[in-house]
NUTI-566442 format. One line per 8 residues: their letters; for each residue x, z, y of C-alpha. Coordinates in pm, 1 decimal, padded with zeros to 6 digits. Layout:
<nodes>
a = X Z Y ~ ...;
</nodes>
This chain:
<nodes>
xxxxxxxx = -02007.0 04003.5 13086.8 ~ -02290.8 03795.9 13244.2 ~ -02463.3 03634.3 12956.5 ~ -02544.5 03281.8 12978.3 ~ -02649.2 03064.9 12721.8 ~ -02778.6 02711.6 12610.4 ~ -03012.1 02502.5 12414.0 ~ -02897.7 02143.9 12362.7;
xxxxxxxx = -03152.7 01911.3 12159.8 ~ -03088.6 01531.9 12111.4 ~ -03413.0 01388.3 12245.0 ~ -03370.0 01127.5 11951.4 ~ -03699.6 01248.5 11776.4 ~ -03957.2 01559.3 11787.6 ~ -03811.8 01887.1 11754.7 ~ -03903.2 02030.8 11401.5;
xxxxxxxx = -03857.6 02357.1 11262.8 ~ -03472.0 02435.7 11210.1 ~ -03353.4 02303.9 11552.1 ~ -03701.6 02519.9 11697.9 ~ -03512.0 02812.9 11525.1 ~ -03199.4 02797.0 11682.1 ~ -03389.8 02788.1 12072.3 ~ -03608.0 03068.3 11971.0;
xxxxxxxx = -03303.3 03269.3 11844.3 ~ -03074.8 03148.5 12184.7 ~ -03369.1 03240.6 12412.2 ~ -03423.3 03578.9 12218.0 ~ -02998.1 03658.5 12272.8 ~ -02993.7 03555.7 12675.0 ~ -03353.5 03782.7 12742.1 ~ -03238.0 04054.4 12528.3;
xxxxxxxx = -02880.4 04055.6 12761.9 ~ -03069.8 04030.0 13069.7 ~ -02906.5 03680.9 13069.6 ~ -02970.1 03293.2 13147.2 ~ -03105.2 03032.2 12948.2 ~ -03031.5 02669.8 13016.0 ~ -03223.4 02375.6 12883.9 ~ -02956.8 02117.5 12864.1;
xxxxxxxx = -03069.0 01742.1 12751.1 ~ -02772.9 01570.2 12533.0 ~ -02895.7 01223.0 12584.3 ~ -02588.4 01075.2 12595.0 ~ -02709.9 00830.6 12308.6 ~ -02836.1 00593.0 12509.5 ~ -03005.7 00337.8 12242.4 ~ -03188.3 00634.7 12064.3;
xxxxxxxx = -03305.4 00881.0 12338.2 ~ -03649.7 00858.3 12466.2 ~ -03801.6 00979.9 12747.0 ~ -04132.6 01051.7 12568.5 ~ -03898.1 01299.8 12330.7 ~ -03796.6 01472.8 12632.2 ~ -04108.9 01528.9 12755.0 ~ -04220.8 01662.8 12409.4;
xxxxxxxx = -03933.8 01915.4 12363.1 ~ -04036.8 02038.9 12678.0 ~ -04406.4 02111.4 12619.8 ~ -04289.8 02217.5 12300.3 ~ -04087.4 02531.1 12441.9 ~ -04328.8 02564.8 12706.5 ~ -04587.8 02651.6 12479.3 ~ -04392.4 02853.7 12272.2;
xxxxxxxx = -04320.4 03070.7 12583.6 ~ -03963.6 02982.2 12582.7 ~ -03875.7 02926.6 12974.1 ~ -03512.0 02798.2 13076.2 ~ -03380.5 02903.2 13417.9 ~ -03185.3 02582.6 13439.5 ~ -03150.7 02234.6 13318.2 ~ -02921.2 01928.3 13282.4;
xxxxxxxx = -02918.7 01554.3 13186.7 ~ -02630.8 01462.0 13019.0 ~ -02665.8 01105.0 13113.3 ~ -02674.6 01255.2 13489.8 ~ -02275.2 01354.2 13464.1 ~ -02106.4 01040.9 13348.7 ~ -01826.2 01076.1 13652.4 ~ -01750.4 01475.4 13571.0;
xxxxxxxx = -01640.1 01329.9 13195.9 ~ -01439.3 01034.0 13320.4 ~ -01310.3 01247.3 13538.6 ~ -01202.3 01531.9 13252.7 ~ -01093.9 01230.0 12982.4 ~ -00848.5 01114.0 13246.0 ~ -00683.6 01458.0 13265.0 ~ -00668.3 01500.5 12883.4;
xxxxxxxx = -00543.0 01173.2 12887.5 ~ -00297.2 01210.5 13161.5 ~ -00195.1 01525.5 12986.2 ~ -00143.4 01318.6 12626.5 ~ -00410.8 01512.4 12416.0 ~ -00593.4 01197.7 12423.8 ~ -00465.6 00907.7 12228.3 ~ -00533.1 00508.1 12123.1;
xxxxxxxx = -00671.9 00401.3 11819.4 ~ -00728.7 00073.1 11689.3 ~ -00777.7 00103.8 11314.1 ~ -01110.2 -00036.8 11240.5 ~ -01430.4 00150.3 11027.7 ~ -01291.0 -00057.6 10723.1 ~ -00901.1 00040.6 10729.6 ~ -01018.9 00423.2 10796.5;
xxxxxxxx = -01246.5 00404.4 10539.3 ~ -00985.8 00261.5 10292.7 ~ -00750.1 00560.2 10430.5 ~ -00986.0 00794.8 10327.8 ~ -01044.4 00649.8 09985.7 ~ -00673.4 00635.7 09909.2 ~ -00621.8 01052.9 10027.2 ~ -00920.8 01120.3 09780.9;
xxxxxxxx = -00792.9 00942.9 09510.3 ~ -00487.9 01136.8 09549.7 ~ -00663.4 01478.6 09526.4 ~ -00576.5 01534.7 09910.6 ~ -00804.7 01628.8 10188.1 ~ -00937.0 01292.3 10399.2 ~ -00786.6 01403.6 10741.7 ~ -00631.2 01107.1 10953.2;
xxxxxxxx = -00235.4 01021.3 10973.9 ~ -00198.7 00992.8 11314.6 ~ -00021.0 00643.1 11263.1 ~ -00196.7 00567.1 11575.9 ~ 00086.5 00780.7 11789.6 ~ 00356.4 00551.6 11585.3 ~ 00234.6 00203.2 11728.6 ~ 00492.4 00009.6 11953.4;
xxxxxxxx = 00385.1 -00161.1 12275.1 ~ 00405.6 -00447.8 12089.2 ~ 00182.7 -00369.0 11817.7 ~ -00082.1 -00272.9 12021.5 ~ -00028.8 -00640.6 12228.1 ~ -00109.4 -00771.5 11925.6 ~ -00403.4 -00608.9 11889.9 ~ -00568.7 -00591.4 12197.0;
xxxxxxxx = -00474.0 -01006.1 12165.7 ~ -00720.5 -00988.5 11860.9 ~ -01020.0 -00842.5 12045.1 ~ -00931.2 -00491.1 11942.8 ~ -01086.7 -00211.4 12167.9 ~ -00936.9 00149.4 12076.1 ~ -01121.6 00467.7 12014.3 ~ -00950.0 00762.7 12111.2;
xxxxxxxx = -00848.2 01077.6 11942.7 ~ -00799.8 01420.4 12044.3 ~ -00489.9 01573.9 11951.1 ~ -00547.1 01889.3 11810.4 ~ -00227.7 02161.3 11866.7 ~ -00110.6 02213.6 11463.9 ~ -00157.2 02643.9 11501.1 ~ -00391.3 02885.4 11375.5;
xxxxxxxx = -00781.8 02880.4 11582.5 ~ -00970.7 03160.8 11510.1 ~ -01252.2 03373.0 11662.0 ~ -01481.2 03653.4 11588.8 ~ -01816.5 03512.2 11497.9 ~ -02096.0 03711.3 11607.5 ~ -02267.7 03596.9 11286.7 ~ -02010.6 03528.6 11029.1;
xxxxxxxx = -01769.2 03729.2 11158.2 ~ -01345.7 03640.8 11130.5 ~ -01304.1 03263.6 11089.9 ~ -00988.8 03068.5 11071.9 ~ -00875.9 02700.6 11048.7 ~ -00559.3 02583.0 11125.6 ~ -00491.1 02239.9 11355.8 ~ -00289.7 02070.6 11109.3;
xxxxxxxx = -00561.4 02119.1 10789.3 ~ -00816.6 01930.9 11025.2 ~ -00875.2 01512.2 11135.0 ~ -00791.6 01444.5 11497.6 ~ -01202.1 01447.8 11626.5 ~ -01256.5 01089.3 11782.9 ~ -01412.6 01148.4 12137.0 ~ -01450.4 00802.1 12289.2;
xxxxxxxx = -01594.4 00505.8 12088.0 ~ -01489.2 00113.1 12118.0 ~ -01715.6 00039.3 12373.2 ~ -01574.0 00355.6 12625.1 ~ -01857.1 00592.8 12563.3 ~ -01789.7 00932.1 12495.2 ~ -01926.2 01092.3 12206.8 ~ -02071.9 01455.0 12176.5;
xxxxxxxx = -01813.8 01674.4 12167.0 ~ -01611.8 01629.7 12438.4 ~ -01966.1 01576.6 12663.0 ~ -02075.1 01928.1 12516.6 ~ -01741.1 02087.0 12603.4 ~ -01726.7 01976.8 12958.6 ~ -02098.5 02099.7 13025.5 ~ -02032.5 02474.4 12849.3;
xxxxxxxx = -01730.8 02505.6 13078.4 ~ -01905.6 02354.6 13397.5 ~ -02187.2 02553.9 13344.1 ~ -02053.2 02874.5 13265.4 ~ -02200.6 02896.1 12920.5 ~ -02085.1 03221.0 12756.3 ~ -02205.8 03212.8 12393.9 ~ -02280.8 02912.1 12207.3;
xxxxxxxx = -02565.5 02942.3 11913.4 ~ -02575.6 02652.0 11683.8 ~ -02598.7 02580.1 11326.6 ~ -02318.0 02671.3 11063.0 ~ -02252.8 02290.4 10966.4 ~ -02093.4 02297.3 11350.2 ~ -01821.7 02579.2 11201.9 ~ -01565.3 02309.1 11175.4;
xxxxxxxx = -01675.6 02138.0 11531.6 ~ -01677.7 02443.2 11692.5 ~ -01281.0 02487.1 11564.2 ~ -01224.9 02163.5 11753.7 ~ -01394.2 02237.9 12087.9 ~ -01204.2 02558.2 12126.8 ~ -00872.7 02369.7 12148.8 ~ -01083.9 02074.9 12383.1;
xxxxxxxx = -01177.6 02421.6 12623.8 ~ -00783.3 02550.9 12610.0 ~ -00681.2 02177.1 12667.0 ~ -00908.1 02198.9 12996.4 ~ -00810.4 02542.9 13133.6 ~ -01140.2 02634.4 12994.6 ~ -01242.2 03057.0 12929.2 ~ -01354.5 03020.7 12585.0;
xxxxxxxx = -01679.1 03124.3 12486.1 ~ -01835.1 03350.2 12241.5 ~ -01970.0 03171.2 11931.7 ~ -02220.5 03262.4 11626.2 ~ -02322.1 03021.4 11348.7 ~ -02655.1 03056.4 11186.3 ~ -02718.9 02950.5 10839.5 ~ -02896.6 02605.7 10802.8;
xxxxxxxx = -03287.6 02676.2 10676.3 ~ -03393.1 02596.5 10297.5 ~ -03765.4 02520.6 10199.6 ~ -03959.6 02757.6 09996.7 ~ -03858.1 02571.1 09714.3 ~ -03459.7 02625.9 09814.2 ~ -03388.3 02271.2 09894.3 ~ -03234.8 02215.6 10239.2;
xxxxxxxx = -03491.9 02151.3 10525.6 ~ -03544.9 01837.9 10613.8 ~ -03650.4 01727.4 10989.9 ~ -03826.9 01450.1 10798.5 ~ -04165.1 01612.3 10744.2 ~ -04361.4 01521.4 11002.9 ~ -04597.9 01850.2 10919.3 ~ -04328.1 02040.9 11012.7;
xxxxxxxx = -04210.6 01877.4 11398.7 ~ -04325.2 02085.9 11664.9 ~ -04562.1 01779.0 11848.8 ~ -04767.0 01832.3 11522.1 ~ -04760.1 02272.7 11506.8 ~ -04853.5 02260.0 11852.6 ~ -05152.9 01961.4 11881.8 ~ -05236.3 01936.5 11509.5;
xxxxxxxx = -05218.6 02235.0 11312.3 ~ -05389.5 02549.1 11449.4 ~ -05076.4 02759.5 11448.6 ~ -05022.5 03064.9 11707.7 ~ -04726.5 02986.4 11901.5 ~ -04622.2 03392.8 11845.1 ~ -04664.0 03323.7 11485.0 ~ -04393.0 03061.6 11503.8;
xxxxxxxx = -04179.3 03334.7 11680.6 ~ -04256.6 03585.8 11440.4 ~ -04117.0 03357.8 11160.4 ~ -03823.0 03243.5 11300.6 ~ -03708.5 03479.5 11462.0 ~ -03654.6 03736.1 11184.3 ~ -03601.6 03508.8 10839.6 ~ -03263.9 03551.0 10755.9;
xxxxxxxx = -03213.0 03863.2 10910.3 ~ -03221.4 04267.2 10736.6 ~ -03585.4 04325.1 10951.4 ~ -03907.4 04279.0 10776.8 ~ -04123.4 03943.3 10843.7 ~ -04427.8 04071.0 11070.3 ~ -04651.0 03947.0 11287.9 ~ -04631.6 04073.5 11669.2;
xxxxxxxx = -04797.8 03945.6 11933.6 ~ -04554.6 04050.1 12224.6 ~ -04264.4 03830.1 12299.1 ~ -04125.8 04166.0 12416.2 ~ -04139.2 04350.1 12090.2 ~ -03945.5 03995.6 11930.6 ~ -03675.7 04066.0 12247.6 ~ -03642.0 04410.6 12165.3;
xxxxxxxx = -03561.5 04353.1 11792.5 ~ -03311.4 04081.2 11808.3 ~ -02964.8 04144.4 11745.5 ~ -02674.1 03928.4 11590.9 ~ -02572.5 04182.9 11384.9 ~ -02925.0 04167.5 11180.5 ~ -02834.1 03816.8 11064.9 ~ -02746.4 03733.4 10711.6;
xxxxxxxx = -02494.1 03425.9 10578.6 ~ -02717.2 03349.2 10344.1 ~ -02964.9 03068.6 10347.8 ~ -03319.8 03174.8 10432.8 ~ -03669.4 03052.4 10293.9 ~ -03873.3 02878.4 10496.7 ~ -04219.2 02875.3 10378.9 ~ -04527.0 02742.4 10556.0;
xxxxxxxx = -04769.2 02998.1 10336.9 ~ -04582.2 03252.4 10544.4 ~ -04637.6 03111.2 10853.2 ~ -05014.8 03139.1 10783.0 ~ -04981.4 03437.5 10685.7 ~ -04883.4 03565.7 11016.6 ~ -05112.1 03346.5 11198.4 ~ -05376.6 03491.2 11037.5;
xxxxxxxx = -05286.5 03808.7 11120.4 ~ -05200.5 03730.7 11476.9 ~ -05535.6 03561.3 11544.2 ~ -05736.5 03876.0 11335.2 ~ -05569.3 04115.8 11595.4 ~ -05670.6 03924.0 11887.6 ~ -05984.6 04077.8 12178.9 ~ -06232.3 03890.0 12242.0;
xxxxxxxx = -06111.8 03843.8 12643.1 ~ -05763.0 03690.7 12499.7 ~ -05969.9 03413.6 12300.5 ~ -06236.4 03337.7 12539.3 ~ -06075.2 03073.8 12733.7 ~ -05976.9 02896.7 12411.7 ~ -06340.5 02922.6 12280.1 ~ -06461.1 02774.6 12619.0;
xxxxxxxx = -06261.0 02478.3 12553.4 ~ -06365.5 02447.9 12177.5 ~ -06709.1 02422.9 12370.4 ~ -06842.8 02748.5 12200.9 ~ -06998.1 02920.9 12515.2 ~ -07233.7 03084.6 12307.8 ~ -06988.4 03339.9 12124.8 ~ -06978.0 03655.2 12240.0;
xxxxxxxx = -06766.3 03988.6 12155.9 ~ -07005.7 04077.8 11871.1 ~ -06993.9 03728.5 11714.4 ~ -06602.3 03711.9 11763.1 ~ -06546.0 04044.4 11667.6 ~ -06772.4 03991.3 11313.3 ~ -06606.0 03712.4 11206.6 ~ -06258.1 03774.9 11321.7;
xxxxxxxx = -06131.5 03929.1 11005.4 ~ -06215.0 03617.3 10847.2 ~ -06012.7 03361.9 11073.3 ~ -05691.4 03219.7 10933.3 ~ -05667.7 03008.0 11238.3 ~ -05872.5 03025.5 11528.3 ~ -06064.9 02698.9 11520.5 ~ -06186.0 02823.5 11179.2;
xxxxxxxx = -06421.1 03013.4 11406.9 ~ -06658.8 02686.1 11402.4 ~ -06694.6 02723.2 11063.6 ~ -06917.5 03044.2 11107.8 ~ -07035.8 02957.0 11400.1 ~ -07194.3 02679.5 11200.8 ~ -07334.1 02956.1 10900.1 ~ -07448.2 03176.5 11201.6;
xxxxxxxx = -07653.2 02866.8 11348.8 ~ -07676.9 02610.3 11080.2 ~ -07766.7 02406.6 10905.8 ~ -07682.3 02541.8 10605.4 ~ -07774.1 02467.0 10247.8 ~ -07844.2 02788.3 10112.4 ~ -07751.4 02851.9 09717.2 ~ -08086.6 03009.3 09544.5;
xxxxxxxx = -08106.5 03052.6 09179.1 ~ -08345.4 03264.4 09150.4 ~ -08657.2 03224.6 09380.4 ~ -08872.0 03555.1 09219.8 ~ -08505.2 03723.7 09434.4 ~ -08530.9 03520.4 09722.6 ~ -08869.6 03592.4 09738.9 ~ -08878.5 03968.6 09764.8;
xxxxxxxx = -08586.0 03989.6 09987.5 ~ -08794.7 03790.0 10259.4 ~ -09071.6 04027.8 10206.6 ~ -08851.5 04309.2 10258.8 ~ -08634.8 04183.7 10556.7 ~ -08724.5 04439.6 10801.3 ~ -08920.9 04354.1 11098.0 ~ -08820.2 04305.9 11447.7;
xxxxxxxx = -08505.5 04164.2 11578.5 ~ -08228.8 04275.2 11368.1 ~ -07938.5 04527.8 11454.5 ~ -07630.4 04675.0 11322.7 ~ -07877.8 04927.9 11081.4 ~ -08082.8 04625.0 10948.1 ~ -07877.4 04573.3 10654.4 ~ -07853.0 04949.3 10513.1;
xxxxxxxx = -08233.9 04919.6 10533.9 ~ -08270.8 04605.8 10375.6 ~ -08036.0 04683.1 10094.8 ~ -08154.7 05000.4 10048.5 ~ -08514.0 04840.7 09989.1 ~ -08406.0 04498.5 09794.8 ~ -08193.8 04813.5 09524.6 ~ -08466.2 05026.8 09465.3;
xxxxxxxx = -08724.8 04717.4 09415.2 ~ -08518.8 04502.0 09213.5 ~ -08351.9 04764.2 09019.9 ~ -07993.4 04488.9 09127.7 ~ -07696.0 04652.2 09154.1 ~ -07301.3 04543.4 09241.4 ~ -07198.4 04179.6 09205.8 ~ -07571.1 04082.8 09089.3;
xxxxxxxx = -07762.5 04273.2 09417.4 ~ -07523.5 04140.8 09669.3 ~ -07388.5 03792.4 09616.3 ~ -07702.5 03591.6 09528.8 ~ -07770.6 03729.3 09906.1 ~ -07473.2 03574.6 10051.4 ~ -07492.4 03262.4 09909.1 ~ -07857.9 03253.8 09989.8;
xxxxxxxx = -07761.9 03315.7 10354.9 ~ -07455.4 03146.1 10451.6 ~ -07397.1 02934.6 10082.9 ~ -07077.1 03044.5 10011.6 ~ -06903.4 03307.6 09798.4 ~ -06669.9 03490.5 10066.5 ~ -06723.7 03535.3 10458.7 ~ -06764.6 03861.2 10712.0;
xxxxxxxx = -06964.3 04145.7 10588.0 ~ -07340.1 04042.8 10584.8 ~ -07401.9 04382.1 10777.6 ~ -07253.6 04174.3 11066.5 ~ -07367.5 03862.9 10987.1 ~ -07774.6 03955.9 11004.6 ~ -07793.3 04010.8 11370.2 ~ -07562.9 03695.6 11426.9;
xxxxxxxx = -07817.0 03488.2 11183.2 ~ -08105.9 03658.2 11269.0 ~ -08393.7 03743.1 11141.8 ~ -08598.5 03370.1 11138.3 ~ -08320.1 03152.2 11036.8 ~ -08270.0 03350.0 10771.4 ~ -08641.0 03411.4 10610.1 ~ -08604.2 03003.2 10650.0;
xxxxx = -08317.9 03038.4 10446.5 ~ -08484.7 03254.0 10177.7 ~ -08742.8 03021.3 10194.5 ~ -08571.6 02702.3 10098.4 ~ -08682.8 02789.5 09746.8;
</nodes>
């Protein structure tokens, strides 16, 4: 089979980590199958979609690497679903309803009470002409429902495996509103089939909706496609997700927050599957790796410490030529291969490279406690213009003078030079300072 496949965001507000997930893991399935991938635009909402979101989600997957070899408006194919209602209504799988929000809520309430499931009645199919007269007379406009065949609809989830409903346990799914819109489902049906989409990826709270559109493809003379439902994404603290953090929407990983892109990948692509969380650089390696069959049912953690972590990682592992661009545009000309490579090991993201370019050039308010220390390591600094041996030397010297040893010889030296506690190895960090910023260092005392 020719794979094809889809990724179908509401531009109703920035893309944020769960709904990032299921495009990374879509993309990942069509590459690994030598397949398509279609961006497809459900902006079928028309009070709530923005262009500006549009625009977003697609510099969003742009950076992230995730190319689409096609795309689609929804609002673009108004006529092709007209045109497909009409059949389904010709064929009587689409029927009249008039019952308004309150009498289905009170429907609802009065199943519940009863200890039965909430599913609709279908009194709609029972009205006389007359009855419905009367209440188109009253300003009524119907919704319509899709009648859904009362048998067995299963399929072989690539994720959770066998699943089964039956028609007859499940609510007719309304498909056109009052005002003649059509809602979702039946839009999202009519693309997959138009389009050729193979396998559809979404989210398991879609397990039930996905029961529906099967009988909405058969109803059409549809193929059916292939479908796998990935658990929904809890925080680190096990509560459900939510697409309300702001620190967690795409716009803000991509322009705010110094994360690698392949760090993003890295994450989501393997949480909630039997492989180990790590930190890869190649896209290729992350194509190679995926499979369906790695994925768990149970909910996954998603934990920004983690995401860090790899980005740290990602960013230590980096050359020098892969980061020089970036640093050009950071307006650090001045780095070069020894200064990245020195401080490199230190970098949790890579604008964090400012920070010691900053101890490296100054200012810097040096920590001195003890100025009788300061002063005999500036009178032993050796001479000259400082290289990769200077420190050895020095060290060697300051030891045998000061009769210093461990935790005593070496950090009143580090926060002398740079005035903090942690940082690259101070054998790389002389010939970065060098040798007269730091006797004026030593000197502060």
């Amino acid at each position: 089979m020719s794979v094809k496949t889809r990724f179908a965001p509401s531009p109703t507000g920035l893309l944020h980590i769960g709904n990032i997930r299921t495009a990374i893991i879509v993309w990942l399935f069509a590459r690994k199958n030598n397949g398509k991938f279609m961006l497809r635009i459900d902006d079928t909402d028309y009070e709530r979609s923005k262009d500006e979101y549009t625009e977003q989600l697609k510099k969003d997957l742009i950076w992230l690497g995730l190319n689409w070899d096609e795309s689609a408006h929804q609002r673009d194919r108004s006529e092709r679903y007209n045109e497909q209602i009409k059949k389904l209504k010709d064929a009587g799988r689409l029927y009249p309803c008039y019952e308004t929000p309150e009498e289905l809520s009170l429907k609802r309430k009065s199943l519940l009470s009863r200890g039965l499931p909430p599913t609709y009645d279908r009194a709609a199919l029972e009205l006389t002409e007359d009855q419905i007269k009367k209440y188109e007379a009253e300003g009524r406009s119907p919704h319509w429902r899709f009648k859904l065949d009362h048998k067995p609809i299963e399929w072989n989830d690539l994720v959770r495996g066998p699943v089964s409903f039956h028609g007859k346990d499940m609510s007719d799914p309304v498909l056109i509103r009052e005002d003649g819109t059509p809602l979702y489902h039946i839009c999202s049906v009519i693309d997959d089939m138009d389009f050729g989409i193979t396998h559809i990826v979404r989210g398991e709270d879609h397990v039930s909706n996905t029961a529906c559109h099967l009988q909405m493809f058969e109803a059409l003379g549809a193929e059916l496609p292939q479908c796998a439902h990935t658990s929904m994404i809890a925080g680190a603290d096990g509560e459900k997700l939510s697409k309300r953090l702001g620190s967690l929407s795409m716009k803000h990983l991509r322009e705010e927050s110094g994360i690698e892109p392949m760090a993003i990948i890295s994450l989501l692509s393997k949480i909630g599957t039997s492989d180990p969380v790590e930190a890869t650089t190649d896209i290729k390696k992350a194509i190679e790796d995926f499979d369906f069959s790695k994925f768990s049912r149970n909910m996954p953690k998603f934990d920004d410490n983690d995401l860090w972590r790899l980005n740290s990682k990602i960013v230590q592992q980096k050359s020098f030529a892969d980061v020089k661009k970036r640093l050009d545009e950071l307006e650090l000309w001045d780095v070069d291969e020894a200064f990245w490579n020195a401080v490199r090991p230190n970098l949790t993201k890579l604008d964090d490279i400012k920070d010691w370019w900053y101890v490296a050039n100054g200012p810097v308010k040096p920590v001195i406690e003890d100025k009788d220390y300061a002063e005999l390591l500036a009178n032993t600094l050796p001479e000259g213009t400082l290289d990769e041996n200077s420190w050895n030397l020095w060290i060697t010297e300051v030891k045998a003078k000061s009769d210093r040893k461990g935790k005593q010889l070496f950090m009143p030296i580090r926060l002398a030079l740079t005035g903090m506690e942690h940082g690259p190895e101070l054998a790389d960090m002389l010939p970065l300072i060098g040798r007269e910023r730091i006797l004026e260092r030593l000197k502060a005392a």
